[in-house]
ZADO-1210 file (C-alpha; in nm, 4 decimals, padded with zeros to 6 digits):
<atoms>
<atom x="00.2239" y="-02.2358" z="-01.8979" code="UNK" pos="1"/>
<atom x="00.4223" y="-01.9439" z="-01.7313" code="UNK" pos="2"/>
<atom x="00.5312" y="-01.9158" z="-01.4014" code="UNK" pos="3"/>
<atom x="00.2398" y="-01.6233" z="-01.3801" code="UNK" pos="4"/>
<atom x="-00.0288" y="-01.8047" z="-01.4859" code="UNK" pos="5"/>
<atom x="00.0084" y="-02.0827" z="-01.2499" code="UNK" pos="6"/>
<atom x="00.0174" y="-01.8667" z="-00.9461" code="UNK" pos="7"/>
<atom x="-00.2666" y="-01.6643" z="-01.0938" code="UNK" pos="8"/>
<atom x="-00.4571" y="-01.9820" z="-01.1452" code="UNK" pos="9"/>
<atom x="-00.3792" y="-02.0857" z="-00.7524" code="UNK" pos="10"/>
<atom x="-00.4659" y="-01.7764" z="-00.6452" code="UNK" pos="11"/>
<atom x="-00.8031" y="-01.7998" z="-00.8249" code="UNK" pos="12"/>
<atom x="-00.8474" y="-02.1000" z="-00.6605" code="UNK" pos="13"/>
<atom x="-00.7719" y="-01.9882" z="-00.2941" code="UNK" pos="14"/>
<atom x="-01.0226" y="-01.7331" z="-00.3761" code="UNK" pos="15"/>
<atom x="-01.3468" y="-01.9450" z="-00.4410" code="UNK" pos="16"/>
<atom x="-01.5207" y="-01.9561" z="-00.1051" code="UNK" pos="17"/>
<atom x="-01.3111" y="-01.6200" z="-00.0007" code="UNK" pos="18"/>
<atom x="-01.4124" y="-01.3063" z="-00.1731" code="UNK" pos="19"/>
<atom x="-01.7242" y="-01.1809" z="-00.0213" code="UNK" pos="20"/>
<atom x="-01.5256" y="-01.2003" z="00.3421" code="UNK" pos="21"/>
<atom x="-01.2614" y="-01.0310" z="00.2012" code="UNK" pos="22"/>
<atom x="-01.4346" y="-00.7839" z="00.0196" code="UNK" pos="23"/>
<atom x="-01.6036" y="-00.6920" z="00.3307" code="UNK" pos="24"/>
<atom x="-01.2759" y="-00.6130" z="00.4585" code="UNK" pos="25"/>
<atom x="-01.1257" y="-00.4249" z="00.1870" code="UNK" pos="26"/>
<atom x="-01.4748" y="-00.2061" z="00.2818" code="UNK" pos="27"/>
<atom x="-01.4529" y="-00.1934" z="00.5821" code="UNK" pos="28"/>
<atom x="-01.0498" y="-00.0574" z="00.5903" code="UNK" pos="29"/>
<atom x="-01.1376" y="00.2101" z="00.2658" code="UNK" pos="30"/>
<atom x="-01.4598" y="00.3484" z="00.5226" code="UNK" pos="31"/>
<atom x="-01.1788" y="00.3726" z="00.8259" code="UNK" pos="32"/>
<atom x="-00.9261" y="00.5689" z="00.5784" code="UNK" pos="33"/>
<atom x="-01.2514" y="00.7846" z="00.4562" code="UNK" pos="34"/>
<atom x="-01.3814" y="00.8568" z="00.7884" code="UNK" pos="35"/>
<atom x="-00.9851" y="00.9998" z="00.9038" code="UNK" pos="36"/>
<atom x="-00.9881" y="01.1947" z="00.5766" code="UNK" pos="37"/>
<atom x="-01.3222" y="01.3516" z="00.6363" code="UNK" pos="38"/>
<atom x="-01.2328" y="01.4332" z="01.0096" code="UNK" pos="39"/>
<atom x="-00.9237" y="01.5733" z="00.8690" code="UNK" pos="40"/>
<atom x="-01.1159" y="01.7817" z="00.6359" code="UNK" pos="41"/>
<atom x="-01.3940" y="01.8600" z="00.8669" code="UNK" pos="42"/>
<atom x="-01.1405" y="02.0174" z="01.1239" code="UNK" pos="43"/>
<atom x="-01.0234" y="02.2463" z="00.8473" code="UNK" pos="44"/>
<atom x="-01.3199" y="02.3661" z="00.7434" code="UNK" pos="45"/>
<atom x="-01.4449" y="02.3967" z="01.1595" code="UNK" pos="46"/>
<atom x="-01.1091" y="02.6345" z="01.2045" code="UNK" pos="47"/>
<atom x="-01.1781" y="02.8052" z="00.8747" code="UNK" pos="48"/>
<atom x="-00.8219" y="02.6843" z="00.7627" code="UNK" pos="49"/>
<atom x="-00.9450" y="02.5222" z="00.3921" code="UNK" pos="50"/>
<atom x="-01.1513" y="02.7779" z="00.1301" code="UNK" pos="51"/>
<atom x="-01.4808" y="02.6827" z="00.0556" code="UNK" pos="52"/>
<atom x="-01.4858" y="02.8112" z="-00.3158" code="UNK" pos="53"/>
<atom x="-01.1425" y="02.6323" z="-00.4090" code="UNK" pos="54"/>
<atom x="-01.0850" y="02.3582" z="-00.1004" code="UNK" pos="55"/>
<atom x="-00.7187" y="02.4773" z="-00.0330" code="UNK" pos="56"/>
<atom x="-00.5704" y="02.5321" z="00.2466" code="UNK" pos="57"/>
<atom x="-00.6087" y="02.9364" z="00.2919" code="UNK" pos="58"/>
<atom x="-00.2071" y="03.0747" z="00.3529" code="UNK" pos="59"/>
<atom x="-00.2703" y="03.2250" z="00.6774" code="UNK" pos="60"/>
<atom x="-00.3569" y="02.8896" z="00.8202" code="UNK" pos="61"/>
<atom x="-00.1239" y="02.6411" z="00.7087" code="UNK" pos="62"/>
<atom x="00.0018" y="02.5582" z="01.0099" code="UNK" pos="63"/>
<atom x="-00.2938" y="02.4880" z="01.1831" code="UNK" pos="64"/>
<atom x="-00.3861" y="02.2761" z="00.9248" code="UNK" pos="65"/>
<atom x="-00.0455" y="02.1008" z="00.9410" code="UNK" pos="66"/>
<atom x="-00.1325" y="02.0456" z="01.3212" code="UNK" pos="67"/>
<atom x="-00.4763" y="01.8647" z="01.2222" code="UNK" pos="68"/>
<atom x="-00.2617" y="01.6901" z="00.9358" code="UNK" pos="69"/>
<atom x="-00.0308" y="01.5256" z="01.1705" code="UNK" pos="70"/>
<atom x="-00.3076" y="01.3891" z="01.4453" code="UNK" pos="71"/>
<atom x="-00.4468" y="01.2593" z="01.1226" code="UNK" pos="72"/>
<atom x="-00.1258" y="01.0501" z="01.0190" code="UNK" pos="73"/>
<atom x="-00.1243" y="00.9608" z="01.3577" code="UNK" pos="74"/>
<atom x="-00.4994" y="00.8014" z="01.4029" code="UNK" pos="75"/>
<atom x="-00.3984" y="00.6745" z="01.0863" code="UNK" pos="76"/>
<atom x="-00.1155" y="00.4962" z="01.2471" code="UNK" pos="77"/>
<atom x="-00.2904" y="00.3842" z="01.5309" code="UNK" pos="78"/>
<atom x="-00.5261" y="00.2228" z="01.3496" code="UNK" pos="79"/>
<atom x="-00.2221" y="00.0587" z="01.0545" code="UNK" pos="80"/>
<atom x="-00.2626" y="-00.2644" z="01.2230" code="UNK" pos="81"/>
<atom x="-00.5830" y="-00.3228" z="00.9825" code="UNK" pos="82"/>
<atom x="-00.3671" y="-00.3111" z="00.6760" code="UNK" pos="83"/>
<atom x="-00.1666" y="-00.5606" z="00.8204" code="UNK" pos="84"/>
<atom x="-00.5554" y="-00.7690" z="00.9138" code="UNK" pos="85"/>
<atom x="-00.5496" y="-00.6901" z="00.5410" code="UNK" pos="86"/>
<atom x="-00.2398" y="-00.8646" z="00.4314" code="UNK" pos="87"/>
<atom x="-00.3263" y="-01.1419" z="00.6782" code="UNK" pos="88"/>
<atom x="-00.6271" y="-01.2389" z="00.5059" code="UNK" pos="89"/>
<atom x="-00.4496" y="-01.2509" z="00.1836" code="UNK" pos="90"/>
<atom x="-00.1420" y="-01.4640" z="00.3206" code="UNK" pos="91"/>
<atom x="-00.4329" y="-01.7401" z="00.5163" code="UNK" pos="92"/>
<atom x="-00.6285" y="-01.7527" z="00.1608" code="UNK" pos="93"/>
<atom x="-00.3503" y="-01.8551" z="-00.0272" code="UNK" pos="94"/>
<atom x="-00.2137" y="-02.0708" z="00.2804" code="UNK" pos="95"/>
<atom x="-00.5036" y="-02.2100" z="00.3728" code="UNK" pos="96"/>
<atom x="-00.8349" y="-02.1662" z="00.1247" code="UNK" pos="97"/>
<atom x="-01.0010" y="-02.0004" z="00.4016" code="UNK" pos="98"/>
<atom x="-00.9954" y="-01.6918" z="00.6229" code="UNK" pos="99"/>
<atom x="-01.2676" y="-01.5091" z="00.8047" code="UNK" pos="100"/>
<atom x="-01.2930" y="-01.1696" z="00.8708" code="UNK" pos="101"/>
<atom x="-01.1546" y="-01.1861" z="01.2193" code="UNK" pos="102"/>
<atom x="-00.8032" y="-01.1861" z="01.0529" code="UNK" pos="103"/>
<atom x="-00.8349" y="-00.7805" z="00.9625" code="UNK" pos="104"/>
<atom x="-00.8072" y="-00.7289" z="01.3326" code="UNK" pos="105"/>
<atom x="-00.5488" y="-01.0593" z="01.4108" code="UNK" pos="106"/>
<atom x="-00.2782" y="-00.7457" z="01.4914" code="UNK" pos="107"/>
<atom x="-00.4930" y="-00.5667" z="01.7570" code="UNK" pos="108"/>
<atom x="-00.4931" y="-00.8778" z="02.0013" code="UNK" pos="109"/>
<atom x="-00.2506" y="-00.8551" z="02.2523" code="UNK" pos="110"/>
<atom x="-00.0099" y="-00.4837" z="02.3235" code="UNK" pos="111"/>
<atom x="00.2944" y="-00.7179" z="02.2574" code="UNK" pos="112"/>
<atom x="00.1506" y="-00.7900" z="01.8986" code="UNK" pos="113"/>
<atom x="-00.0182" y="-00.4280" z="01.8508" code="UNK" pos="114"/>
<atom x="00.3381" y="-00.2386" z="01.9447" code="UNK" pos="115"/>
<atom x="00.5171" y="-00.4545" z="01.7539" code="UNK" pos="116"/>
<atom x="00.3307" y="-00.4164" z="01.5027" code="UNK" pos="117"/>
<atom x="00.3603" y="-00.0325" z="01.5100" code="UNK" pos="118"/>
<atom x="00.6973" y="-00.0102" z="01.4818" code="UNK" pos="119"/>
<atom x="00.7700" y="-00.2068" z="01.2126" code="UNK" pos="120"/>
<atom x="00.4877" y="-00.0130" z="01.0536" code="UNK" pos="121"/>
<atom x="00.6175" y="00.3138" z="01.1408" code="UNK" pos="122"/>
<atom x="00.9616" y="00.2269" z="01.0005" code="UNK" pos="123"/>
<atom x="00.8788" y="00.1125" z="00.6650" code="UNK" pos="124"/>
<atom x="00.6645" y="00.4037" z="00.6452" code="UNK" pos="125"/>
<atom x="00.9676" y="00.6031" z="00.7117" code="UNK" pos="126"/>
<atom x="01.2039" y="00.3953" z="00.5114" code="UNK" pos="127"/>
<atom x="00.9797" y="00.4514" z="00.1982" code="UNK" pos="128"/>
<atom x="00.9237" y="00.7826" z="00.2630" code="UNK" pos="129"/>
<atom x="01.2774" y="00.9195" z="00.2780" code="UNK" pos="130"/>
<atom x="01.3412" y="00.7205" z="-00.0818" code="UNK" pos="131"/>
<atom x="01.0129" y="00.8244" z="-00.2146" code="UNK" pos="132"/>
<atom x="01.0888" y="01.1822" z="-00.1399" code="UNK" pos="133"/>
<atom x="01.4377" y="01.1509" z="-00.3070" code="UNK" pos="134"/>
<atom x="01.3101" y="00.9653" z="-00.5975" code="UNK" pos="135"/>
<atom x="01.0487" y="01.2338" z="-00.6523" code="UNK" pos="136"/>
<atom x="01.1022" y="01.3061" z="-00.9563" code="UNK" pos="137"/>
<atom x="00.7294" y="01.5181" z="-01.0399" code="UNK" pos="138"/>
<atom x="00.8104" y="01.7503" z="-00.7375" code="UNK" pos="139"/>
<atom x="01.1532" y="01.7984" z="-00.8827" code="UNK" pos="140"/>
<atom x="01.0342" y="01.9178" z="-01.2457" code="UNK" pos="141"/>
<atom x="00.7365" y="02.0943" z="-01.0664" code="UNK" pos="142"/>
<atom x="01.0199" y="02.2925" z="-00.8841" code="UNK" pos="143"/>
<atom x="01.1892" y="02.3750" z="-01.2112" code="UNK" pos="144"/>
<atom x="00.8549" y="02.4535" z="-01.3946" code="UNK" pos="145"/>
<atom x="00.7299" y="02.6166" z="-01.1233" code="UNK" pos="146"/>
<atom x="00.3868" y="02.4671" z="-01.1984" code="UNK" pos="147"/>
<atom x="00.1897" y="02.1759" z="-01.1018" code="UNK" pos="148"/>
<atom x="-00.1276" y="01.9586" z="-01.2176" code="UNK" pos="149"/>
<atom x="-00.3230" y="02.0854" z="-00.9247" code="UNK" pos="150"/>
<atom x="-00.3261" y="02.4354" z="-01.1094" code="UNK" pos="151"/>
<atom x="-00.5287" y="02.2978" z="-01.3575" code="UNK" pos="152"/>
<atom x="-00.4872" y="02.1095" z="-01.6800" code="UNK" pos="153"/>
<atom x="-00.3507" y="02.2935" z="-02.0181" code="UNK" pos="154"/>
<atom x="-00.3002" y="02.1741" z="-02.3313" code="UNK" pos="155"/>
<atom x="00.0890" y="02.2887" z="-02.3560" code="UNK" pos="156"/>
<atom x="00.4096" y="02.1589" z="-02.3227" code="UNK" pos="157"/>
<atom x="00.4514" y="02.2424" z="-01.9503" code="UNK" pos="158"/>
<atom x="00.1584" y="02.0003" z="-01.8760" code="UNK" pos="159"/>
<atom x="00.2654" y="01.6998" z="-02.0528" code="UNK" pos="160"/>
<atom x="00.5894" y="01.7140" z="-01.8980" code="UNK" pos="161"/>
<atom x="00.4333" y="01.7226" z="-01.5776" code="UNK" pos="162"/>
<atom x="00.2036" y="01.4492" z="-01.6298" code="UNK" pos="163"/>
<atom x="00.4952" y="01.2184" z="-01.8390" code="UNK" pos="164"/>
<atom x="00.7120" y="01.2886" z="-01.5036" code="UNK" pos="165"/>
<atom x="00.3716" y="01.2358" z="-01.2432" code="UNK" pos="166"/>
<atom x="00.3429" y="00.8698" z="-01.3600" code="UNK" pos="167"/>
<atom x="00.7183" y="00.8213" z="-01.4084" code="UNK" pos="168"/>
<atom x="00.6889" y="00.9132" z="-01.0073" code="UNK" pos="169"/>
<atom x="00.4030" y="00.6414" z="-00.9249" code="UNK" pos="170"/>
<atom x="00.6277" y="00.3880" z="-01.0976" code="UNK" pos="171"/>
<atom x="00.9055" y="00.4473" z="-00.9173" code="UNK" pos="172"/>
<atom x="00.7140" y="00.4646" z="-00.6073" code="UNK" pos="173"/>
<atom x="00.5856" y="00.0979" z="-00.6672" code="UNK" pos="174"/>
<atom x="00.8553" y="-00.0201" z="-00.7139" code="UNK" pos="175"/>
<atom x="01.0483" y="00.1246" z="-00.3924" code="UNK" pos="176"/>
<atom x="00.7224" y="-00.0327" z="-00.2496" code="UNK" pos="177"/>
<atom x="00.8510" y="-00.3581" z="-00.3940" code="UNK" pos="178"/>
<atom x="01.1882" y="-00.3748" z="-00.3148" code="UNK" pos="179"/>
<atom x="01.1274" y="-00.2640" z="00.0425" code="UNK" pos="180"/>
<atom x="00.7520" y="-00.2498" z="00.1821" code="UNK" pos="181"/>
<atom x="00.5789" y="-00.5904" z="00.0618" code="UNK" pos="182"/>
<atom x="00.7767" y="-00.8697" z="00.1241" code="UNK" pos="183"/>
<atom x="00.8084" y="-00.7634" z="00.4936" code="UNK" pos="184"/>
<atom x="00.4752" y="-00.7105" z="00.5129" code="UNK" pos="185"/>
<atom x="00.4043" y="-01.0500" z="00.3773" code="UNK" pos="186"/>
<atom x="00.6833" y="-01.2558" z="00.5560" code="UNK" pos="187"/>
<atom x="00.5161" y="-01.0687" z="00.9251" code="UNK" pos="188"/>
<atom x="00.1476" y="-01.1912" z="00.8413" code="UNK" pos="189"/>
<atom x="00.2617" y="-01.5238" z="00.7599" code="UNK" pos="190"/>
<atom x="00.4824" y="-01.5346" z="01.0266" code="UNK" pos="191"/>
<atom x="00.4062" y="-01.2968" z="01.3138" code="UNK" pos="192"/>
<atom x="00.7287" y="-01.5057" z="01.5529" code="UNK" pos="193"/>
<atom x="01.0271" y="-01.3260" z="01.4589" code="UNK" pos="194"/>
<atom x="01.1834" y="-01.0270" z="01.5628" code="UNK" pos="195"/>
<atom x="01.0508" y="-00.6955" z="01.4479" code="UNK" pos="196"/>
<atom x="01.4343" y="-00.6051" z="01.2867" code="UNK" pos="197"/>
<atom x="01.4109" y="-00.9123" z="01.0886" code="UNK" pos="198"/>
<atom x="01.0924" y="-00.7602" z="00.8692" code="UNK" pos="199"/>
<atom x="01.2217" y="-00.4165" z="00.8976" code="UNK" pos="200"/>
<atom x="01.5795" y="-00.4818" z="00.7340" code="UNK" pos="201"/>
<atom x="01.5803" y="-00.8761" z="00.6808" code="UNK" pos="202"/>
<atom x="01.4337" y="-00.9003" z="00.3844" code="UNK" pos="203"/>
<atom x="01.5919" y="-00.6238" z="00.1562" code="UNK" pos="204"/>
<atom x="01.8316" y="-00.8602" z="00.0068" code="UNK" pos="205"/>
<atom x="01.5674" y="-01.1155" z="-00.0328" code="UNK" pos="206"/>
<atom x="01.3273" y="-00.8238" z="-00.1965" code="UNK" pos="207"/>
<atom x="01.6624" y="-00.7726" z="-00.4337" code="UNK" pos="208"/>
<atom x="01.7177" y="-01.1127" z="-00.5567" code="UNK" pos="209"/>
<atom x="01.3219" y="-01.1915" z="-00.6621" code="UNK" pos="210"/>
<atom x="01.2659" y="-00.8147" z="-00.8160" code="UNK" pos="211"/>
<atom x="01.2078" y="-00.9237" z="-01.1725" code="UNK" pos="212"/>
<atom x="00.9915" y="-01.2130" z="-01.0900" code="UNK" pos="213"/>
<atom x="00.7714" y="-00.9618" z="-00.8697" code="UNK" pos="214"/>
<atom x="00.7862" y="-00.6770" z="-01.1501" code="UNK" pos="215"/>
<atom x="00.6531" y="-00.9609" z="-01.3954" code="UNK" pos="216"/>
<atom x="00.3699" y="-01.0357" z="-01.1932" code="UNK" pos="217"/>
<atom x="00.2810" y="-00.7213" z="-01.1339" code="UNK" pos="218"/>
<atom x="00.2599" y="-00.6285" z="-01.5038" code="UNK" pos="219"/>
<atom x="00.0708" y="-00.9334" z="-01.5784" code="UNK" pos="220"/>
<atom x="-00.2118" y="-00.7830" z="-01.3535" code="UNK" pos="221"/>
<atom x="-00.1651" y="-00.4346" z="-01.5726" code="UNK" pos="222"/>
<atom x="-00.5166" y="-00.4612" z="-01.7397" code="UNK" pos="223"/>
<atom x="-00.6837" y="-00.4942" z="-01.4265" code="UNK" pos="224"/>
<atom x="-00.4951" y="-00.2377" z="-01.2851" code="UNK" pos="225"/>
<atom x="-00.5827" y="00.0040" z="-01.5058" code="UNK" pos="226"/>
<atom x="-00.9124" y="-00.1038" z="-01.4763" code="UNK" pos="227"/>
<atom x="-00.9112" y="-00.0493" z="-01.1559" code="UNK" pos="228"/>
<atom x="-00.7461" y="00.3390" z="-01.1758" code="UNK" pos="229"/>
<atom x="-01.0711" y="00.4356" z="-01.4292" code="UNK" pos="230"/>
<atom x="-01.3426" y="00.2492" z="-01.2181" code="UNK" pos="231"/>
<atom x="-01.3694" y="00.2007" z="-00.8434" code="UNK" pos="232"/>
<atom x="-01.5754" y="-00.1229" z="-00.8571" code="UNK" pos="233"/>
<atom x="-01.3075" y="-00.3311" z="-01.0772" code="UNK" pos="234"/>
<atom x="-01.0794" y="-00.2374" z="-00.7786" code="UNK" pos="235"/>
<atom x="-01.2663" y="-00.4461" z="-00.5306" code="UNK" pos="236"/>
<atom x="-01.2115" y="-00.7584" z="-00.7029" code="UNK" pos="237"/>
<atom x="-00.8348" y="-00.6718" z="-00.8912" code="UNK" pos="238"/>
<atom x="-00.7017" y="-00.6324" z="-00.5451" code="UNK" pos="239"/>
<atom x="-00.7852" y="-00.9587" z="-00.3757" code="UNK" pos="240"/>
<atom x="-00.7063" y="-01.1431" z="-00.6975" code="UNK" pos="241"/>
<atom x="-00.3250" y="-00.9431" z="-00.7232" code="UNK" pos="242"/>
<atom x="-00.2590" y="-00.9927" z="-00.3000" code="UNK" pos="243"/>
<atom x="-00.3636" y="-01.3391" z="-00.3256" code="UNK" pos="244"/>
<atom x="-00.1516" y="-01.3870" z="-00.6238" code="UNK" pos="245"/>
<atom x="00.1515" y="-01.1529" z="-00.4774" code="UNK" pos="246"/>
<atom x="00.1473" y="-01.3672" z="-00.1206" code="UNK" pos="247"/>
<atom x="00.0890" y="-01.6962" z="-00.3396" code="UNK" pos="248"/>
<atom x="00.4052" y="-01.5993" z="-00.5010" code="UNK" pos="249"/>
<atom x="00.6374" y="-01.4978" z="-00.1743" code="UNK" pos="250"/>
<atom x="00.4806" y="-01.8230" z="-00.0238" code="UNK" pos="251"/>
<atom x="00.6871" y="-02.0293" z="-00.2846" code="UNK" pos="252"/>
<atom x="00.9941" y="-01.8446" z="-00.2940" code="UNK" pos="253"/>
<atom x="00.9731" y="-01.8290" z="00.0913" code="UNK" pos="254"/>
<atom x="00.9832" y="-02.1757" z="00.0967" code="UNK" pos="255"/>
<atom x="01.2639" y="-02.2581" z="-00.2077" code="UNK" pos="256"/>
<atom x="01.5094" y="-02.0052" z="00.0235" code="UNK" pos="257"/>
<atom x="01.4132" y="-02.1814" z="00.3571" code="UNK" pos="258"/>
<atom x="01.4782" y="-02.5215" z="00.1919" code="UNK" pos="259"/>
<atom x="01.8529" y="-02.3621" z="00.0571" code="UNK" pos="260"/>
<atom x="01.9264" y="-02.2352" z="00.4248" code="UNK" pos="261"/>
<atom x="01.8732" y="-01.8662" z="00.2662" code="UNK" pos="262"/>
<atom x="01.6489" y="-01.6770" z="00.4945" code="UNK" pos="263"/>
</atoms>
């Protein structure tokens, strides 16, 4: 049996008496994003910044849209700490069988906890944004095709190029997301003690040396993931089963580099 399977198989395990609590989460975070995104929306169409026949943003009133766009990303910020509630709930099912849905808001108790939280947040937002952006490589070949898919689909050349180089993009995106978002995340709601430098730059090198074995798992989960991009529902119960599975994983190899004095 592969290394895959197993952890899949634990994870499915640490998931018996677990999903409906964390279900309930994952519902409860999508309704927060939702409810930001409809504010955000709502303001525009309040300052008569978005068109009602097309939904974009009208020229004249970019930047007041840009100013409802960043309080946005900031309530958005603010209220991060529930992702992290999120990743909690995954790291206690696989640790311990059990969580409860008092773990989506474990990062909220205490300013120490909620700041520090914040920042390290804030900076692997930024750290994966700056490499996103350079990595980008759909805005790049919208730039020299001076198109893009939100003009509309055609069946031509143009198009296909754009959409080949669009999911070339998410790709690379995950896996920046890999090698530099998740296993901080993970480490911080398994282990909330350390410094907040340590999960902002500790574990790059760690991230480096377990790539493959994280890219494998991923694309073991492929069929539910693209299960999951055509229907919403599959979604709900792909992503507990991947976390569970992802923070199964960093749980062992956590533990083999603790043992060897690594991290």
């Amino acid at each position: 049996m592969s290394t895959e399977k197993v952890i899949k198989n634990q994870a499915k395990d640490s998931l018996k008496n677990n999903w409906s609590v964390i279900i309930a989460a994952e519902l409860a975070v999508c309704t927060v994003v939702l409810l930001i995104d409809a504010l955000l929306y709502g303001f525009g169409f309040f300052t008569k910044a978005i068109d009602t026949d097309t939904g974009l943003v009208k020229e004249g009133k970019k930047l007041i849209f840009t100013f409802g766009a960043c309080g946005a990303l900031t309530a958005t910020i603010l209220v991060s700490p529930l992702i992290n509630g999120l990743f909690k709930m995954f790291c206690n099912t696989s640790l311990y069988n059990r969580t409860e849905i008092s773990d989506l808001f474990y990062f909220f108790k205490g300013a120490h906890r909620y700041i520090k939280t914040l920042v390290i947040n804030i900076t692997l937002l930024f750290i994966f944004s700056v490499i996103s952006y350079g990595l980008d490589v759909y805005s790049y070949a919208c730039y020299v095709l001076g198109a893009s898919l939100k003009s509309g689909f055609a069946f031509d050349f143009n198009t296909l190029i754009l959409i080949v180089f669009f999911i070339v993009s998410v790709i690379i995106k995950v896996l920046i997301y890999l090698l530099f978002v998740h296993f901080p995340l993970v480490a911080y709601s398994f282990d909330d003690s350390l410094p907040a430098s340590k999960y902002m730059f500790g574990y790059i090198g760690f991230s480096f040396r377990h790539f493959a074995k994280t890219v494998k798992l991923v694309i073991s989960f492929i069929g539910w993931i693209v299960l999951s991009c055509a229907f919403i529902v599959p979604a709900f119960y792909a992503l507990p089963y991947l976390m569970t599975s992802m923070t199964t994983s960093a749980r062992w190899l956590f533990s083999i580099e603790r043992n060897r004095g690594v991290i």
